[in-house]
C-alpha positions in Angstrom: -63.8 4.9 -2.3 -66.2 4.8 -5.1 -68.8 6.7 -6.6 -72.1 6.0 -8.0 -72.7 8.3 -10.3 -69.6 9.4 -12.3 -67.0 7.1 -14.1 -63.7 6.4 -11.5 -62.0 8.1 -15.0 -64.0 11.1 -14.6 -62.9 11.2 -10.8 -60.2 14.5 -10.3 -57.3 12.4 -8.0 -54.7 14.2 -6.2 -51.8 12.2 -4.1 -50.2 13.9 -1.2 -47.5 13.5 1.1 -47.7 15.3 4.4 -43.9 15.4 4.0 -43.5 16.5 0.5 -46.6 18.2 -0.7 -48.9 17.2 -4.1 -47.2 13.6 -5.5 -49.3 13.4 -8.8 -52.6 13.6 -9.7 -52.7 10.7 -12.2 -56.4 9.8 -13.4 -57.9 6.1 -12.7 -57.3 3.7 -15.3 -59.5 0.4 -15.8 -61.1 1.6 -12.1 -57.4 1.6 -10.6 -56.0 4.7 -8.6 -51.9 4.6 -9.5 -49.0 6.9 -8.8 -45.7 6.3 -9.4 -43.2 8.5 -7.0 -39.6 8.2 -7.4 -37.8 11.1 -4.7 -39.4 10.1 -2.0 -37.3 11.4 0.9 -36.2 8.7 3.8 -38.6 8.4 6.5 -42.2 8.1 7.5 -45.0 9.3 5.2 -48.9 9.6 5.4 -49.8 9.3 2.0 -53.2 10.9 0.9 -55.3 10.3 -2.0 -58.2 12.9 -2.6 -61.0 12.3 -5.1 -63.4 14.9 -6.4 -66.4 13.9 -8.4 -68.0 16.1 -11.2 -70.5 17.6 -8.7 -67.8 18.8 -6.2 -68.3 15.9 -3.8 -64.7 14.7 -2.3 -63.6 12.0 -0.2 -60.5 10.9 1.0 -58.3 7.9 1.8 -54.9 7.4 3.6 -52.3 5.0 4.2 -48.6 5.6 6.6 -45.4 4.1 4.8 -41.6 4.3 6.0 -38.7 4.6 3.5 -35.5 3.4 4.3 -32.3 5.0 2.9 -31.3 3.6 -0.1 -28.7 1.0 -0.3 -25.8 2.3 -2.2 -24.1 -1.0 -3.7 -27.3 -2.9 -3.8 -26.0 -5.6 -1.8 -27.8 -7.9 1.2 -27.3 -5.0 3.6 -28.9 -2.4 4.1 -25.6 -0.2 4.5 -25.0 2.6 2.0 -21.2 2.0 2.0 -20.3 2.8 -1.5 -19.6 -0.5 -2.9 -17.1 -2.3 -0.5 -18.7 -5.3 0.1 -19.3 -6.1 -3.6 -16.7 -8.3 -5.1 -15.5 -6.4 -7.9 -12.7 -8.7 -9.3 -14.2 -12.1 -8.5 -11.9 -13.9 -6.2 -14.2 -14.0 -3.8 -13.1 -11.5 -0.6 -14.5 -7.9 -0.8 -13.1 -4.8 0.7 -14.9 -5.9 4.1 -13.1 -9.2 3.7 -10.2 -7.5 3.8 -9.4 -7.4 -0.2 -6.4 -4.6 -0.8 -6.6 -4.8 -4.4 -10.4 -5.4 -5.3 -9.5 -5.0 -9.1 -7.0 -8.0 -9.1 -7.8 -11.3 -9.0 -4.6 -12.4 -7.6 -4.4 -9.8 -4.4 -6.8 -10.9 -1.5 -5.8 -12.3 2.2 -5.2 -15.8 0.6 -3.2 -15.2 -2.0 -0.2 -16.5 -2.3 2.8 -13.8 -1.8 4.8 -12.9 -5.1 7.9 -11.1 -4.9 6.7 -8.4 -7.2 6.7 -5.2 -5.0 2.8 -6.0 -4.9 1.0 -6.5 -1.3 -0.5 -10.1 -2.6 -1.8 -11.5 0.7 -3.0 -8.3 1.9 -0.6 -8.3 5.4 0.4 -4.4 5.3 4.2 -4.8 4.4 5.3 -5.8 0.6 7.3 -9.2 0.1 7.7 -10.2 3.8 8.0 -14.1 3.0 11.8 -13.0 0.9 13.2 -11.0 3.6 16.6 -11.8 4.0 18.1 -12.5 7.3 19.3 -8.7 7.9 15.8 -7.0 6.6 14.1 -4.3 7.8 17.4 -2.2 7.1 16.5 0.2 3.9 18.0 3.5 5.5 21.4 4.3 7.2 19.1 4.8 10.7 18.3 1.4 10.0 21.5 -0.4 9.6 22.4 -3.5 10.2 24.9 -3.2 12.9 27.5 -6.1 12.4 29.2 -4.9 15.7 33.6 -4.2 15.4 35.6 -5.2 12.5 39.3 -4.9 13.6 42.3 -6.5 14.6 44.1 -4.9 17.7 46.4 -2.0 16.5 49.6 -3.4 17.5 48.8 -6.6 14.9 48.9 -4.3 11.9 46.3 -6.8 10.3 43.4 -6.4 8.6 40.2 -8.0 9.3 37.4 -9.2 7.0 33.4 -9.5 7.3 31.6 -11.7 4.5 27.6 -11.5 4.6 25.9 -14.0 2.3 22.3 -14.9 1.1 21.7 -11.6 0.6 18.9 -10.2 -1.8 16.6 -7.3 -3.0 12.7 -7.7 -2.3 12.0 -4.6 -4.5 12.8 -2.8 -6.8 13.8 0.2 -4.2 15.1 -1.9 -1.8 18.1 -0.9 0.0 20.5 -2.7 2.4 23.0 -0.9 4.7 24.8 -2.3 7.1 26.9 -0.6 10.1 30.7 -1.3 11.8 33.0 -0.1 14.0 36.7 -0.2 12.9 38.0 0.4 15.9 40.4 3.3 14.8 43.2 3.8 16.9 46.2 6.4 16.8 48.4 5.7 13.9 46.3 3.1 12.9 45.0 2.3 9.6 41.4 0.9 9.4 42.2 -0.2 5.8 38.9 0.1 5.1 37.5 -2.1 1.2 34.4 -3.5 0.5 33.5 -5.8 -2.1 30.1 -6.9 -3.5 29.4 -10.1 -5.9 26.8 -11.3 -7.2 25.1 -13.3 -10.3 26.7 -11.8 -13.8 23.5 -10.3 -14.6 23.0 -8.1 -11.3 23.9 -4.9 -11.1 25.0 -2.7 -7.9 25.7 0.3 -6.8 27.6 0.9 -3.7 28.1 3.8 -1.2 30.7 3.6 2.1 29.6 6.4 4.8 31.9 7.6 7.4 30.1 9.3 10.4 32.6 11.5 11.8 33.1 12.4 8.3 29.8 13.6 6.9 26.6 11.3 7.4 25.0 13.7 4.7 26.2 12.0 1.7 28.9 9.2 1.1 32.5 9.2 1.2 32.7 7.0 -1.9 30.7 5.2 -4.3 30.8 2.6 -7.3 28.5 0.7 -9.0 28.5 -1.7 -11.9 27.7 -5.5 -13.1 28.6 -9.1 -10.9 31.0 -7.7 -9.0 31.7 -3.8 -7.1 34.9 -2.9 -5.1 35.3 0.0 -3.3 38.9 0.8 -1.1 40.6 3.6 0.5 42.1 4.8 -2.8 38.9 5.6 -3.6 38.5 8.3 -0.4 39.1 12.0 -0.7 42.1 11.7 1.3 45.9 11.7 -0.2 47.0 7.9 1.3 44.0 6.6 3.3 46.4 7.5 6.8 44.3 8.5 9.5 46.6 10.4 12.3 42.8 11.3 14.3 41.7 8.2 16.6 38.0 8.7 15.9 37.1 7.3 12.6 35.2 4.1 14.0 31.6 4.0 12.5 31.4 3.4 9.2 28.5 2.0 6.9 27.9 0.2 3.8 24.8 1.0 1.6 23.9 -1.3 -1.5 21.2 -1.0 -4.1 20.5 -2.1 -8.1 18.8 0.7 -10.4 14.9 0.3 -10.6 15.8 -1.1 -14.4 17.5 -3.7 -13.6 15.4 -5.2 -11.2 12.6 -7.8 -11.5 11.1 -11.2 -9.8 13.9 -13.4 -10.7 16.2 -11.0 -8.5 14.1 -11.1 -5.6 13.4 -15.3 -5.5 16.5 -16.8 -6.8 19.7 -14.0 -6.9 22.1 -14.1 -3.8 24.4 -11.6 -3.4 27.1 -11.1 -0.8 28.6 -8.3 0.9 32.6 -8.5 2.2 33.9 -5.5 4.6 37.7 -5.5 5.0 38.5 -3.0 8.2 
């Protein structure tokens, strides 16, 4: 639009939205019409511009624009999705990818797996890859069930269980394991167990006895290399059972949170011997 008569600086501009109402009303600079909007809501706009000369006289010009919502981590989508497909720590896998931990460089689906109580490969489940052969069993629901431990009654012998290659893949890593002693009348199950390990592991050991009370152990011990726990250790005067029904018994080892670190996990074995 021009006008012959007046300056374009003299012109009174007004922009409007049919959406949002007056935009600006900027005056023409160097013959060019400018306004600079920055709240524009998403959506379609007809955007009006309205010039009155110094007589009165007004014209009018239009033009229809679309906004799109804006794009919240400034990515190459057009997705507002708060960030997740930027790669925050550089490794090169996002959120989207599948990155757990985008703030560490050394936690993304291809990662190798450390035994550090750390998700490094981004599977779900902490330490998988140094499982030992008797894992998932980190609750008495979950024992290990290592089946009967028991000569026949009439022998009067004992027999022994020992489990090797054990380890802990966290620091609150637990293993129990479960067994049936077989407990006839007038016999003694003769129950002991005995943990070793490496001189600088330290253990702490619980026996359970279901028909006793599966709310807290029957005995406990816990110290450095090497734990023993035996039936003059029970709350009972000699260790003599006269009742036939003390069969399911269960073991429950740990180490304290301080004493635990990588080097436990990858390269300490420990084993575990049950006497019943």
């Amino acid at each position: 639009m021009t006008d012959d008569k007046d300056d374009s600086s003299l012109l009174q501009l007004t922009w409007k939205s049919d959406r949002q109402g007056v935009l600006g009303e900027s005056p023409a600079v160097g013959g060019v019409a400018m306004v600079s909007v920055d709240n524009l809501v998403a959506g379609t706009h007809e955007i009006k511009l309205v010039a009155i000369d110094t007589d009165g006289n007004s014209a009018s010009d239009d033009i229809v624009i679309r906004i799109e919502e804006a794009d919240a981590d400034a990515d190459a989508d057009a997705d507002a999705d708060a960030d997740t497909d930027l790669d925050e720590d550089g490794d090169g896998w996002t959120v989207e990818d599948g990155d757990c931990d985008d703030d560490d460089i050394w936690t993304h689906p291809e990662a190798t797996e450390w035994c550090d109580g750390i998700d490094n490969n981004c599977d779900g489940i902490l330490d998988t890859e140094f499982w030992d052969d008797y894992e998932p069993n980190d609750a008495l629901t979950a024992a290990y069930d290592l089946g009967e431990i028991d000569e026949d009654w009439f022998d009067w012998d004992t027999a022994s269980l020992t489990i090797s290659d054990l380890n802990f893949d966290a620091e609150d890593d637990e293993d129990w394991f479960t067994w049936n002693a077989d407990d006839d009348w007038i016999d003694d199950p003769d129950i002991a167990v005995t943990v070793d390990g490496e001189f600088f592991e330290y253990f702490i050991v619980e026996i359970w006895l279901e028909e006793w009370d599966a709310s807290h152990p029957l005995a406990s011990a816990e110290g450095w290399e090497t734990v023993s726990i035996n039936e003059a250790d029970f709350p009972f005067e000699d260790g003599w059972f006269w009742d036939t029904d003390w069969d399911t018994w269960y073991v429950r080892v740990r180490t304290g949170t301080e004493y635990w670190d990588e080097d436990t996990c990858e390269t300490s074995r420990y084993s575990v011997t049950i006497e019943s």
